[in-house]
ROTOR-663187 format. One line per 3 residues: their letters; for each residue y, x, z of N, C-alpha, C. Coordinates in steps of 0.05 Angstrom, whole numbers. Example, Ala and Ser with C-alpha at 12.3 -4.5 7.8 and 13.67 -1.06 7.14 Angstrom:
ROTOR-663187
AS	-114:264:156:-90:246:156:-66:264:156  -45:257:142:-21:273:143:1:258:157 .
This chain:
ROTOR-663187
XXX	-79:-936:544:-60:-920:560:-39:-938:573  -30:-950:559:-5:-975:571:-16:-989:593  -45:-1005:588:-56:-1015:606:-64:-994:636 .
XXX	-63:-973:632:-56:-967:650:-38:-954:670  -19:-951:660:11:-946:660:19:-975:675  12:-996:660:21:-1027:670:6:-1016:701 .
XXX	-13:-1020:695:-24:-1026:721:-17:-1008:761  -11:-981:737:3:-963:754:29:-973:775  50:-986:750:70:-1004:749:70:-1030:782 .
XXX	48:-1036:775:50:-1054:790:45:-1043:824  25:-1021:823:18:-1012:852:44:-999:859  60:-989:847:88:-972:864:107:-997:870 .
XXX	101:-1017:849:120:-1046:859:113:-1048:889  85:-1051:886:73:-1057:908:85:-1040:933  71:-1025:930:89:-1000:963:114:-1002:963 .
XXX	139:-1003:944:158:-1005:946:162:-1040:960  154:-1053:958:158:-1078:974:138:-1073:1000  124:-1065:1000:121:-1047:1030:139:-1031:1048 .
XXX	159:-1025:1037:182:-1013:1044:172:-980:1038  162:-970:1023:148:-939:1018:166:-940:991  169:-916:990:187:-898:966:153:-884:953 .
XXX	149:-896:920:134:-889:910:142:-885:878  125:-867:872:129:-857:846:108:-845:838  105:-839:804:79:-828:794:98:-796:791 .
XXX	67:-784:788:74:-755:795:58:-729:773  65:-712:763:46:-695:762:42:-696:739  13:-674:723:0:-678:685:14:-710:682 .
XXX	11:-732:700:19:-752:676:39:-750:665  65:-748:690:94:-753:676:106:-728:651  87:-716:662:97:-684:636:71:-692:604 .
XXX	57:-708:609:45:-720:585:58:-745:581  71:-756:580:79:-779:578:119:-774:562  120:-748:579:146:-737:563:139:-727:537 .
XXX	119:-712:541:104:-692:514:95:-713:497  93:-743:497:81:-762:476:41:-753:481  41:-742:490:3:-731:506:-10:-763:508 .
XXX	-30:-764:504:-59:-782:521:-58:-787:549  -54:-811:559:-45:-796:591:-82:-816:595  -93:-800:603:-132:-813:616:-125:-822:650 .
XXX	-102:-811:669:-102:-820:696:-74:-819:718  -73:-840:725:-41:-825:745:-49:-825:767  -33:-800:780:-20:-794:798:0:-807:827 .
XXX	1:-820:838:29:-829:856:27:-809:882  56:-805:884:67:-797:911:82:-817:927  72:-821:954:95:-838:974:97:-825:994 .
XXX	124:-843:1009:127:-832:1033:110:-849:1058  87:-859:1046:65:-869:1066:46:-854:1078  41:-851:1098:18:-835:1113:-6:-852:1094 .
XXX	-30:-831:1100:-54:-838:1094:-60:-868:1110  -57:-862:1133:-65:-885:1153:-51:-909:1145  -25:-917:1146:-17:-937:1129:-20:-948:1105 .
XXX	-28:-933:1080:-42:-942:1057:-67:-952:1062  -83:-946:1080:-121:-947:1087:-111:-975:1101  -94:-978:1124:-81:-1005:1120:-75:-1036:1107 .
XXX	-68:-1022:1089:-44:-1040:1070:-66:-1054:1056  -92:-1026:1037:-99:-1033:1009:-135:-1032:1016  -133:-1049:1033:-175:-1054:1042:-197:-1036:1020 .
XXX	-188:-1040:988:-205:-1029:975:-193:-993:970  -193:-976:987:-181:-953:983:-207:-938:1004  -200:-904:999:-206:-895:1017:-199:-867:1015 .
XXX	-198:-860:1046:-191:-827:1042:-207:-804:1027  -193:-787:1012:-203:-762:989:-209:-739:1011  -227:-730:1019:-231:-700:1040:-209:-683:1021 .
XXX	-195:-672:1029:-167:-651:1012:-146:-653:1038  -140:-628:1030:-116:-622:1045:-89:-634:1042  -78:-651:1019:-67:-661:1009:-59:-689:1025 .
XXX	-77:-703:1031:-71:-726:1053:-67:-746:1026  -95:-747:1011:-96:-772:980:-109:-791:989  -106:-813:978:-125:-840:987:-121:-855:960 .
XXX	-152:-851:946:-160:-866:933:-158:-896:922  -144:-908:918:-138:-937:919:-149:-947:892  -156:-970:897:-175:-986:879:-149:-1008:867 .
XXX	-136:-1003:832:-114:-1022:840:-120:-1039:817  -121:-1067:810:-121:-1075:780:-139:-1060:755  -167:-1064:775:-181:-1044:756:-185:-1015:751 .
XXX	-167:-1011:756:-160:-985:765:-167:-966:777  -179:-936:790:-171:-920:807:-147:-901:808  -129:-900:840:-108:-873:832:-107:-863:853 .
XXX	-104:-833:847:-103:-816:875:-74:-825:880  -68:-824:910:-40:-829:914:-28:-815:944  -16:-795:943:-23:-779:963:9:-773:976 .
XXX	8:-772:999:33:-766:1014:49:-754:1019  74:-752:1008:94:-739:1005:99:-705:1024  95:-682:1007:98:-670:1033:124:-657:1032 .
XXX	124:-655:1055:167:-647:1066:165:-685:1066  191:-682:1079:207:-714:1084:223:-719:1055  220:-719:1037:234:-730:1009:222:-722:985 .
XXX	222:-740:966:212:-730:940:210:-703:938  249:-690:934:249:-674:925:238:-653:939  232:-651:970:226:-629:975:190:-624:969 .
XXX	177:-655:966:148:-645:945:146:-633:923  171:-649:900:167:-643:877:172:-602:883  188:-593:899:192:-566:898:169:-550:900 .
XXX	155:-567:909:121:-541:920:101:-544:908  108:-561:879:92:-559:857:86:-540:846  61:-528:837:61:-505:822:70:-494:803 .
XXX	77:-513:784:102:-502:760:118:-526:755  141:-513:739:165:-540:745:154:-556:726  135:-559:697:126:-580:682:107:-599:699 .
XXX	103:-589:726:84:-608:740:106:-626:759  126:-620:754:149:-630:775:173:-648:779  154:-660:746:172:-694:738:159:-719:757 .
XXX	176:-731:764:167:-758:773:178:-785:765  164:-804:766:180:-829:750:181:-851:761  192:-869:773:204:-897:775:181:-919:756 .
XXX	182:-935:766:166:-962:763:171:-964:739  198:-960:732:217:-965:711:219:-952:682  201:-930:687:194:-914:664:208:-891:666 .
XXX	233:-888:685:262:-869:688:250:-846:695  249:-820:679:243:-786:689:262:-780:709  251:-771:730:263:-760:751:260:-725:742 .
XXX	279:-712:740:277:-678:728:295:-667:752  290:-658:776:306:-647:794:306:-618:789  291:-605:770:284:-577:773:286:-558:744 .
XXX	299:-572:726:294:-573:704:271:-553:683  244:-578:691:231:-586:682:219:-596:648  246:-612:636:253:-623:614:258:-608:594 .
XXX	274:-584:608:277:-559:596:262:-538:584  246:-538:603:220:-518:607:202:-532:587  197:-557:591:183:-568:573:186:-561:534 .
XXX	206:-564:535:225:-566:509:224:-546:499  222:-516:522:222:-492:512:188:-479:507  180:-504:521:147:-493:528:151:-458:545 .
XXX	153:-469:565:147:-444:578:149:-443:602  119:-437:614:123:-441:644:134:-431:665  142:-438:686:160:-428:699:154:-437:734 .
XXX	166:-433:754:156:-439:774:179:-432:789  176:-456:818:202:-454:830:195:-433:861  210:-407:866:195:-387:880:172:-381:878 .
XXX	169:-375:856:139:-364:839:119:-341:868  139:-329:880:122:-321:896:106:-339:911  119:-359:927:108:-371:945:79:-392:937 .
XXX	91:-396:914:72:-417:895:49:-401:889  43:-384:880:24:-360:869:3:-358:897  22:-349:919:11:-342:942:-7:-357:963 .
XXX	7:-395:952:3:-399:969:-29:-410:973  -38:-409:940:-53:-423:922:-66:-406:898  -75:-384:897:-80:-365:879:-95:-376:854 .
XXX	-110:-395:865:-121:-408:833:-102:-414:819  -68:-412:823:-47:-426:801:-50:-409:784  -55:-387:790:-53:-361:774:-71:-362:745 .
XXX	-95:-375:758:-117:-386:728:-105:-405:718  -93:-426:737:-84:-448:728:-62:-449:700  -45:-424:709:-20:-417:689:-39:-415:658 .
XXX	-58:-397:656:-76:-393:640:-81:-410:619  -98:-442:641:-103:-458:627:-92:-477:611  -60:-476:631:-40:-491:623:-33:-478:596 .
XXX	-27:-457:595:-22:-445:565:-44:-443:536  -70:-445:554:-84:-460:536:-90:-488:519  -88:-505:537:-78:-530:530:-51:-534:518 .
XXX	-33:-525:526:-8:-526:507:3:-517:496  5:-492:494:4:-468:476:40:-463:480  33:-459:509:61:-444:523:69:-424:534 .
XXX	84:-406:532:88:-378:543:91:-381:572  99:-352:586:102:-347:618:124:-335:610  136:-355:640:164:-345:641:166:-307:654 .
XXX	191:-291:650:181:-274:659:174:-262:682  201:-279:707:180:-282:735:163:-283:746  151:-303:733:120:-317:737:98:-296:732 .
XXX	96:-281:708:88:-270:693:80:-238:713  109:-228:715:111:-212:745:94:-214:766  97:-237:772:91:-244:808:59:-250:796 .
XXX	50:-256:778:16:-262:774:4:-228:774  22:-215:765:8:-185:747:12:-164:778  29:-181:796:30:-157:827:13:-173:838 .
XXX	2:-200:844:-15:-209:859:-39:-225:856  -53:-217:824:-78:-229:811:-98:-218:827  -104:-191:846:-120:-195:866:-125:-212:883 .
XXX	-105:-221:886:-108:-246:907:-133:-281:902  -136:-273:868:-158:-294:854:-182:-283:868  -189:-259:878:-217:-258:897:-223:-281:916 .
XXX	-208:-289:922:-212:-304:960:-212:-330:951  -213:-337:916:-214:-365:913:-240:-380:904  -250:-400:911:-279:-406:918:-289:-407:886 .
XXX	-315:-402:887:-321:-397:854:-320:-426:845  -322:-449:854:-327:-479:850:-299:-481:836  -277:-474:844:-262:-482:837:-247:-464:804 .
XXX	-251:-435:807:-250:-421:788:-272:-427:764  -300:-439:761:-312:-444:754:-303:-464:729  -291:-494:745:-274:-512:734:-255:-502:719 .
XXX	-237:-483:725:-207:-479:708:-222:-460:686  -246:-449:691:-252:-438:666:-262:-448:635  -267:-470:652:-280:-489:622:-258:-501:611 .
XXX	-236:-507:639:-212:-520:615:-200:-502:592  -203:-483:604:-184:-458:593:-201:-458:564  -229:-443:565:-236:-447:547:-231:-472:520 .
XXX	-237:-501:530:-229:-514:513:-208:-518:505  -184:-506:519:-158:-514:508:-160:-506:472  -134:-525:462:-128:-521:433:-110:-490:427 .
XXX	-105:-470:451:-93:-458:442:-106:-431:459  -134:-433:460:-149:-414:476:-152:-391:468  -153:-385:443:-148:-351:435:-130:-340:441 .
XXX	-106:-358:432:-78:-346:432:-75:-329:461  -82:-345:490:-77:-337:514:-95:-305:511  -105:-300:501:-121:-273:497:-103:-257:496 .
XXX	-88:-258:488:-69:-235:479:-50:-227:491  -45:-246:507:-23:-243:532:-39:-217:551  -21:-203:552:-32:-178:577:-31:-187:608 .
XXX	-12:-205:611:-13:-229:636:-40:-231:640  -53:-251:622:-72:-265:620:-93:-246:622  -95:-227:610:-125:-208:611:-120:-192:638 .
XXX	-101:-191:646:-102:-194:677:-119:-197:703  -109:-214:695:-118:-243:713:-149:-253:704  -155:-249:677:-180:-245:670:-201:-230:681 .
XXX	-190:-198:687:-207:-176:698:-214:-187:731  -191:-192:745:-188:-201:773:-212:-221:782  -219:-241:769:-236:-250:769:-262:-248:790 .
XXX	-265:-264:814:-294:-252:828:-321:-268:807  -338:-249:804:-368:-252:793:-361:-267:761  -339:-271:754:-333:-278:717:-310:-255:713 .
XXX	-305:-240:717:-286:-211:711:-300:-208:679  -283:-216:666:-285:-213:638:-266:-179:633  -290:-165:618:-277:-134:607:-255:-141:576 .
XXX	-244:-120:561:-229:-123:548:-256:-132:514  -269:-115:522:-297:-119:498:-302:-151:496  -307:-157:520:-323:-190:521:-292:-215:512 .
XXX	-259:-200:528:-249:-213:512:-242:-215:489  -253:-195:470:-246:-189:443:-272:-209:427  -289:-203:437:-311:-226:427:-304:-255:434 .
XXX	-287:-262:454:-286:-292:455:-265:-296:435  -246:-277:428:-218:-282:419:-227:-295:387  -246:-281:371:-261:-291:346:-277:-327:347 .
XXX	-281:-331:371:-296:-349:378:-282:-381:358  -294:-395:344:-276:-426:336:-280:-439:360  -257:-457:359:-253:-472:372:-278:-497:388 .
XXX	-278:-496:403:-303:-513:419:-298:-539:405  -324:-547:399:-322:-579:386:-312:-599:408  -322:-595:432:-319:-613:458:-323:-603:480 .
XXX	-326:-613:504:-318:-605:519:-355:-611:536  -364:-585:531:-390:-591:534:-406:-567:553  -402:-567:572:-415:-547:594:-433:-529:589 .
XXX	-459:-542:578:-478:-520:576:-473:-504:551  -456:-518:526:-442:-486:510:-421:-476:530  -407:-480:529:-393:-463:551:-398:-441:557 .
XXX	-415:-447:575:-430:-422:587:-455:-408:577  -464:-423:552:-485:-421:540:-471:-383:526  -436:-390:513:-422:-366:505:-416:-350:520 .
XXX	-421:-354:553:-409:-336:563:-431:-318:577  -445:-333:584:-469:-323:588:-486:-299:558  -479:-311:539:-479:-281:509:-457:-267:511 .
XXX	-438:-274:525:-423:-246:517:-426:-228:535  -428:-242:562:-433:-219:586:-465:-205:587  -486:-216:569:-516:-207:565:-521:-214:599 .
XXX	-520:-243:605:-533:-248:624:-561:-263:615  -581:-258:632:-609:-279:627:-617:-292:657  -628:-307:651:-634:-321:680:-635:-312:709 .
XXX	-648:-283:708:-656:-269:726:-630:-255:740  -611:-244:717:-594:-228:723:-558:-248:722  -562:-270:722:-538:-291:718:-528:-286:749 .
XXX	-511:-288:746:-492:-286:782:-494:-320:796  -499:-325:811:-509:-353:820:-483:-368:826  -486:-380:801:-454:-401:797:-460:-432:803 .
XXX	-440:-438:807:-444:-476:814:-444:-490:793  -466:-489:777:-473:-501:749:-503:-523:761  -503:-545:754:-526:-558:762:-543:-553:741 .
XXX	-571:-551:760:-598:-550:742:-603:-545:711  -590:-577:705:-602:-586:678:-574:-567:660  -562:-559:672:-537:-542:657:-555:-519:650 .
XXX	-557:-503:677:-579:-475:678:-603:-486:649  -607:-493:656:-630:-506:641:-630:-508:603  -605:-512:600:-601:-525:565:-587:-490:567 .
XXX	-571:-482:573:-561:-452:570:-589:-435:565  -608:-429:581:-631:-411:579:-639:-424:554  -645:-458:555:-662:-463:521:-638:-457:502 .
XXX	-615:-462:493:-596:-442:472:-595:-417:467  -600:-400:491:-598:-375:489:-631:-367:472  -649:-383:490:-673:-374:485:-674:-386:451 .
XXX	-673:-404:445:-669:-415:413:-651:-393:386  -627:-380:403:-609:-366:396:-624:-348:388  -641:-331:397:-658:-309:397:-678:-313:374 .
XXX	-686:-336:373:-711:-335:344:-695:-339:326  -677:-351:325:-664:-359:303:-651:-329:294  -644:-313:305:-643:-282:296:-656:-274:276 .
XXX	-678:-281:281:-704:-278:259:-719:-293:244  -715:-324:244:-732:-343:232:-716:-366:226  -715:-383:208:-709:-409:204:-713:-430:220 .
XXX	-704:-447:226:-714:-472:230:-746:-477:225  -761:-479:236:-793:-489:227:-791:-523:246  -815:-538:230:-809:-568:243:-813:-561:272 .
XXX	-831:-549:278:-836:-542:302:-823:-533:326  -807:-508:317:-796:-494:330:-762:-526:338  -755:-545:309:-738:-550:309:-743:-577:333 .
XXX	-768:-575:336:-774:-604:347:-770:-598:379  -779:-568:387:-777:-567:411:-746:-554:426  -732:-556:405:-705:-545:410:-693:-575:420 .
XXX	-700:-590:408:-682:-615:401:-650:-611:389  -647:-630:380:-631:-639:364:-600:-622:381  -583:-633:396:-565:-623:409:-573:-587:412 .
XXX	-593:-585:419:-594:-560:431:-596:-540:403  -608:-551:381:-602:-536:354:-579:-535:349  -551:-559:348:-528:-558:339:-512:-535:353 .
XXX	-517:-529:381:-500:-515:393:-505:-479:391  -537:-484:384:-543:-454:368:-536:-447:346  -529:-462:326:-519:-466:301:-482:-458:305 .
XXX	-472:-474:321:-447:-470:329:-442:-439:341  -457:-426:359:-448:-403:362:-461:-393:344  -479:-385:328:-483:-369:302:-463:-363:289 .
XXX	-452:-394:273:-424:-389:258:-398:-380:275  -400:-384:304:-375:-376:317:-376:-346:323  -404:-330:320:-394:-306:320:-401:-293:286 .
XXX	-401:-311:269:-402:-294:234:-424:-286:236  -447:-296:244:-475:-296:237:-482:-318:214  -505:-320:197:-511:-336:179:-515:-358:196 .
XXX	-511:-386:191:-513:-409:198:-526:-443:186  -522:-456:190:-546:-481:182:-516:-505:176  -508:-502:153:-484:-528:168:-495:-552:178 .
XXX	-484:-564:189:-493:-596:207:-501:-613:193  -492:-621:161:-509:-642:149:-537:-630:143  -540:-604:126:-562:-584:128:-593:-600:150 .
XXX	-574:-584:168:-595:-585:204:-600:-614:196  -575:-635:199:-583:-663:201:-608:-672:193  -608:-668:161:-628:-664:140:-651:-669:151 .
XXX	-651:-632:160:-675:-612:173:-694:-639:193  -682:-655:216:-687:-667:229:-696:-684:232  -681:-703:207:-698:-729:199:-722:-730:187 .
XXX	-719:-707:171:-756:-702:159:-778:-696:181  -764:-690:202:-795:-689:232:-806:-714:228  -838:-710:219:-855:-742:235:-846:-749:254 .
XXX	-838:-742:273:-834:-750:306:-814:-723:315  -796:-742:332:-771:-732:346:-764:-728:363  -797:-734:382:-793:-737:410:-831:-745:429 .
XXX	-835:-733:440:-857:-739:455:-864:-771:454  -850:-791:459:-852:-819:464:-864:-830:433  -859:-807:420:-860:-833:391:-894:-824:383 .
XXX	-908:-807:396:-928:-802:383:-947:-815:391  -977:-819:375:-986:-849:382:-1014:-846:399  -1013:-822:409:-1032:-817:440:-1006:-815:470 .
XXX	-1023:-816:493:-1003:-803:511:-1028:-792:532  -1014:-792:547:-1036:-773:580:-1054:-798:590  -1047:-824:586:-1064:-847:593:-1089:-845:572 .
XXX	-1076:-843:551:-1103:-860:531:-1126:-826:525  -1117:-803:530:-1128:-780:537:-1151:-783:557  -1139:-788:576:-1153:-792:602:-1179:-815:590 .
XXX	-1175:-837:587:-1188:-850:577:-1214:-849:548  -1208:-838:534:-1220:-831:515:-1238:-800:520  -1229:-783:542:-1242:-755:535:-1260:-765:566 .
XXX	-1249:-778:582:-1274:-784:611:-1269:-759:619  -1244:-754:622:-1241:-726:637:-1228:-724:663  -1223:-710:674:-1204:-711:705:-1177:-701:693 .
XXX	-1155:-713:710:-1134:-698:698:-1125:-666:706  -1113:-655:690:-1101:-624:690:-1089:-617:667  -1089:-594:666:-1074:-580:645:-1079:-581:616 .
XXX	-1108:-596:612:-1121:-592:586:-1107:-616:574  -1091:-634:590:-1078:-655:579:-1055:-657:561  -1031:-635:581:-1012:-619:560:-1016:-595:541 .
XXX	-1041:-589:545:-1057:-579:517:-1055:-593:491  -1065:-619:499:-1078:-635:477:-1049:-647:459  -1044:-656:479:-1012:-673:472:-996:-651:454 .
XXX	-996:-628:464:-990:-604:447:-995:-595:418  -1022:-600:424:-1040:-600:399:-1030:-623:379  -1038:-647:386:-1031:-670:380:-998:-667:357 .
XXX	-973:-661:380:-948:-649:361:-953:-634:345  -968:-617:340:-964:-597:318:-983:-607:308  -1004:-625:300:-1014:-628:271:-997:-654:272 .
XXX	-992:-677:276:-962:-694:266:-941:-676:255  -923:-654:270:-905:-642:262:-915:-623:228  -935:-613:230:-949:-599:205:-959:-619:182 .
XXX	-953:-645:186:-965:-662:170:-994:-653:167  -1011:-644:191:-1036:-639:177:-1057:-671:188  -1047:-689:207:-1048:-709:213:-1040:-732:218 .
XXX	-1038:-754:201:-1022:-775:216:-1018:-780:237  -996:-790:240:-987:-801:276:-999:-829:282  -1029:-823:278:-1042:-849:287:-1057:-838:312 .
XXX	-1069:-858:323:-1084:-857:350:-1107:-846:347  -1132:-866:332:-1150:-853:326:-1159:-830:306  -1135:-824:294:-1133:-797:282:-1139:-781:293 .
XXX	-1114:-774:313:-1119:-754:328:-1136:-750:349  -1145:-773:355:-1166:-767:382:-1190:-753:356  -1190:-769:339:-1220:-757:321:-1212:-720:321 .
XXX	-1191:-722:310:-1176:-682:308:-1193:-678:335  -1175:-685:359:-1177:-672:388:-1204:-669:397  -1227:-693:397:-1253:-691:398:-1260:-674:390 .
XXX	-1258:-660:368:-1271:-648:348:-1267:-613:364  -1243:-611:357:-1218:-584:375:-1244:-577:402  -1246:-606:412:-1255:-610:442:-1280:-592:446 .
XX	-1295:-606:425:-1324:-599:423:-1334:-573:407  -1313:-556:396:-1314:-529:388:-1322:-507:409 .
């Protein structure tokens, strides 16, 4: 973190001997007061885009409304984006809440024009003309959410107001971006708690195509804490609480292989209702995709497998994976003098389950002798 703080250090030296008024901005300086992890900074100057793309050859402009340019500094990447109004303070004002509205000097020095420091100290968010802020930008309104999930901070009572007269207004915000604030939210360390807030279940209902009812938030509110910060549970839970299945899922901006591990958890979720672990069943789950079925079992007080258990369960498989078994689709082809098709992921099929059954070694000529045999029935 220092290393890159240093390094930060040195790019505002930098613009400032450019003759630009620069400073870091934003989550960092309010983590950095909080004693927080800081993973990325922020800078604001009073440089146009076009003069930084200038100055710093390895940079380039961010598509955003914002007017950010990417700069490549000491290893480094940092968004660094241009001051809007003519002075700090009139940016720091159109921040969305005043904990976003510290800024700092090369020098390490907190700039608090808004008191910020305060708010911090009190934990509780707050916003400078909460209307305008809310309005101008309706995702802040999730945003407040997530923020109180992650830090486990109240709403001020203004704020709180101005979200609960104009949380309709979260319709007209693109699902890509509501999508994102929902997983933070979720992982925050203080994600139940925000349940309870009547603010919050709000703003919850408002929601276009994730409008969570008071039932589905009562089921997340039980939920433990997410191990990590891992997409396809995510939605793997949300997708069970709303009883969506593939067919009937609302078409969200989740890539493929996301869609993909959610249907195999859900679908894994479902035998396991009724059956144990079998090598089989455990082999085609794989490993990750068991732990996270296991995880929501125990997260909703269903019987469960603990993780050394499963671990166990896993290492006893002959084989752990298609690659390790000691035929493939080549030496098939070769040995049966057949054309290729479907009878191939038959065999290979076959093949896993007498290795997985111990009813045959994971040798070569083993199993072709099995498969011949199968063949010629």
């Amino acid at each position: 973190m220092q290393e890159l703080i240093s390094a930060g250090q040195k790019l505002l030296q930098q613009l400032n001997e450019y003759g630009y008024r620069a400073f870091f901005v934003g989550g960092a300086v309010r983590d950095f007061y909080l004693k927080r992890t800081i993973s990325d900074l922020d800078l604001v100057t009073s440089a146009t885009p076009e003069q930084m793309l200038d100055l710093f050859p390895a940079s380039f402009q961010m598509n955003n409304q914002h007017q950010t340019v990417l700069i490549k500094w000491d290893g480094y990447l940092f968004e660094v984006t241009s001051e809007r109004g003519s002075s700090l303070e009139e940016d720091l004002q159109k921040r969305d809440f005043t904990i976003n509205s510290l800024a700092m000097a090369k020098n390490q020095e907190i700039i608090d024009l808004f008191g910020a420091k305060s708010d911090l100290d009190k934990q509780v968010l707050r916003s400078i003309h909460p209307v305008e802020r809310m309005t101008e930008d309706p995702l802040r309104m999730l945003r407040a959410l997530r923020f109180q999930s992650e830090l486990g901070f109240g709403l001020e009572g203004e704020l709180a107001n101005v979200i609960t007269e104009h949380r309709e207004l979260l319709q007209q915000v693109a699902i890509e971006r509501i999508v994102k604030e929902i997983e933070k939210w979720i992982c925050g360390s203080f994600f139940q708690k925000t349940i309870e807030n009547k603010t919050n279940q709000n703003v919850l209902h408002a929601l276009p195509l994730l409008s969570f009812t008071e039932k589905e938030l009562t089921v997340l509110s039980t939920l433990n804490p997410l191990p990590n910060h891992d997409q396809s549970l995510i939605w793997s839970i949300i997708y069970y609480i709303k009883g969506w299945e593939h067919i009937t899922a609302p078409k969200l901006p989740l890539a493929k292989v996301v869609i993909k591990e959610i249907n195999k958890v859900l679908h894994f979720y479902d035998l396991r209702k009724e059956l144990d672990w079998g090598f089989e069943s455990l082999y085609d789950a794989g490993y990750p995709i068991a732990q996270k079925v296991e995880w929501l079992k125990e997260s909703l007080g269903e019987p469960f497998i603990g993780e050394q258990s499963l671990k166990t369960k896993w290492h006893q498989l002959m084989i752990q994976d298609r690659s390790e078994l000691a035929i493939d689709g080549k030496i098939l082809l070769k040995e049966f003098e057949q054309k290729p098709g479907v009878w191939i992921e038959e065999y290979l099929r076959k093949a896993e389950y007498f290795v997985l059954t111990n009813q045959i070694k994971n040798e070569k000529e083993a199993l072709i002798k099995e498969l011949k045999g199968s063949f010629n029935r």
